[in-house]
N, C-alpha and C positions, 0 to 999 in steps of 0.2 A: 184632406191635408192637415195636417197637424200645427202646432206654434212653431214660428222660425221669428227674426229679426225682420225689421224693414230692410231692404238697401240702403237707403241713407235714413242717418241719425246725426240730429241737434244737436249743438253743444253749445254751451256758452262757458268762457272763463275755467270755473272747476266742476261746471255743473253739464251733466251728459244724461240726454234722456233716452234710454233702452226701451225701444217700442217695438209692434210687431204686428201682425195680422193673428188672429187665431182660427182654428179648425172649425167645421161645424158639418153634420152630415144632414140624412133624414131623420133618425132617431135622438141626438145628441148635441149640442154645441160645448167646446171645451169651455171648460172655468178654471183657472187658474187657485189650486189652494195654497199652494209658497212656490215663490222663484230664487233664486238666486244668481243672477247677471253680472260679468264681468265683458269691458268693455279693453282693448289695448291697444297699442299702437308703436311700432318702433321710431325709435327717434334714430335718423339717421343728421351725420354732418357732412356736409358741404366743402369737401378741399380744394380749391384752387391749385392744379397741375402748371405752373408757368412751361410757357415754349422753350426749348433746346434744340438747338441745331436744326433737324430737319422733323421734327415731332411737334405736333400746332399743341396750343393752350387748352386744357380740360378742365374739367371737375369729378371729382373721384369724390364717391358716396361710400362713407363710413359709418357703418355701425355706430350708434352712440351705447355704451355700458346700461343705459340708464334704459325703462321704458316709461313711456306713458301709460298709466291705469287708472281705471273707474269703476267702483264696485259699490253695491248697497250693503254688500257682506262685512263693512269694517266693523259692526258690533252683533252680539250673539242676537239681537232681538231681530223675532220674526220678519220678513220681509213684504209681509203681504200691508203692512200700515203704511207703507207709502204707494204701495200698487193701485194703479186706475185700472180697470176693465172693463168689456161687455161685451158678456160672455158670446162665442162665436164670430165675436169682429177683430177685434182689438184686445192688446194688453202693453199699458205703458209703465214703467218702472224708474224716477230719480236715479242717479247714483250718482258720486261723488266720485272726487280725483282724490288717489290716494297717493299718486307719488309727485315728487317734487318738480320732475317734467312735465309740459301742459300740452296738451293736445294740438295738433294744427288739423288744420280743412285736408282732408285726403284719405287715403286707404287707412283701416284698421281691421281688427278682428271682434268678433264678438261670439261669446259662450253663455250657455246657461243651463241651467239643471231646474225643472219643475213638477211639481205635484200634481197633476190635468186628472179632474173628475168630469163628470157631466152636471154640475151644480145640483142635480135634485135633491138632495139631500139640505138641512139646514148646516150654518156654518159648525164648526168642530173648532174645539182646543185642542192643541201640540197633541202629540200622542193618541189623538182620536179622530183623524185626516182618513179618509181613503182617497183611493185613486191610484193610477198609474205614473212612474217617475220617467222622464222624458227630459231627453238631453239633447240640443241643438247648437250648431255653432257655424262662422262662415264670415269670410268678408264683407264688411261694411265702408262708405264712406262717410267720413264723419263732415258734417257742413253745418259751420259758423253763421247761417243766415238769423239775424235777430230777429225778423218779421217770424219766421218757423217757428222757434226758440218760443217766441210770444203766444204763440196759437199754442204749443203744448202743453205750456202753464197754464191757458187757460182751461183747456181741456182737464185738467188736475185739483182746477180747484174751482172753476167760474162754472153753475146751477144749469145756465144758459145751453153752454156746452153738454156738460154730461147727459142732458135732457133727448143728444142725438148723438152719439158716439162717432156712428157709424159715419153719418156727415161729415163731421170733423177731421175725425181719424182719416177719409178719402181726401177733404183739403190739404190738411197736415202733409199727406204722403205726397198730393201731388206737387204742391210746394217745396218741396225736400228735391224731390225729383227734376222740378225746373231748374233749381237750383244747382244741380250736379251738372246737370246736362250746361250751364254756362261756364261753369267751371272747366268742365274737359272740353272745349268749344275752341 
């Protein structure tokens, strides 16, 4: 199986972390050489239908013009400098809110377009990458849990963590996971 998303994904504020499981067979495990991850979300509004006559009180879900988004893509520079990996387990990706809508806890979508080798090879500069391009996308829940949120960070930046990816990455998800499941409860 190849890279797809988690089902649920972190967020906090403007910050949304794009994670995932990654492939690995006998021969191979993916390595990630550039991604490109976009996360979105429609914003709908909430109208208040008052009762008439013989017709009860509703709420009618409207479209809002505007959506929510988060993407690593807002500047030409390579994407893989804020990318965490390991290789065949895991790949986590920052990205940021680019529009002026903010995210809430619930459904979104998420896309992305990657460069996937089997890492044998030493790293490459721009224009000197192999690999195959591979594009994944699919409903996600996006969930506001700050205990999660905290475990990702640390997973990005804390020695401790990266030292075990694969650990992490399975608390991360299962945490994410209990978290949903309270949520639609």
């Amino acid at each position: 199986m190849g890279p797809n998303f988690s089902p649920v994904i972190a967020f906090k504020a403007e910050k949304v972390l794009a994670m995932g499981p990654l492939g690995q067979d006998k021969v191979k495990k993916d390595y990630v050489e550039e991604i490109r991850a976009w996360i979105y979300q429609p914003v709908t509004l909430k109208v208040p239908v008052p009762a008439t006559g013989t017709t009860v009180a509703t709420e009618l879900n409207l479209w809002s013009p505007d959506d929510a988004a988060a993407t690593d893509a807002e500047t030409g520079d390579p994407s893989t400098s804020e990318l965490f990996q390991a290789p065949g387990v895991c790949w986590m990706l920052p990205v940021k809110t680019i529009t002026a809508s903010p995210f809430q806890p619930g459904r979104a979508f998420a896309v992305a377009v990657a460069l996937i080798s089997d890492g044998s090879e030493p790293a490459r500069g721009a224009g000197q990458k192999r690999g195959r391009v591979i594009w994944w996308g699919h409903p996600v829940w996006l969930s506001a849990n700050d205990a999660a949120f905290t475990l990702a960070e640390k997973l990005l930046t804390d020695d401790q963590y990266k030292a075990n990816p694969a650990q992490y990455f399975a608390e991360l998800t299962e945490d994410l996971r209990a978290d949903y499941l309270k949520s639609v409860a």
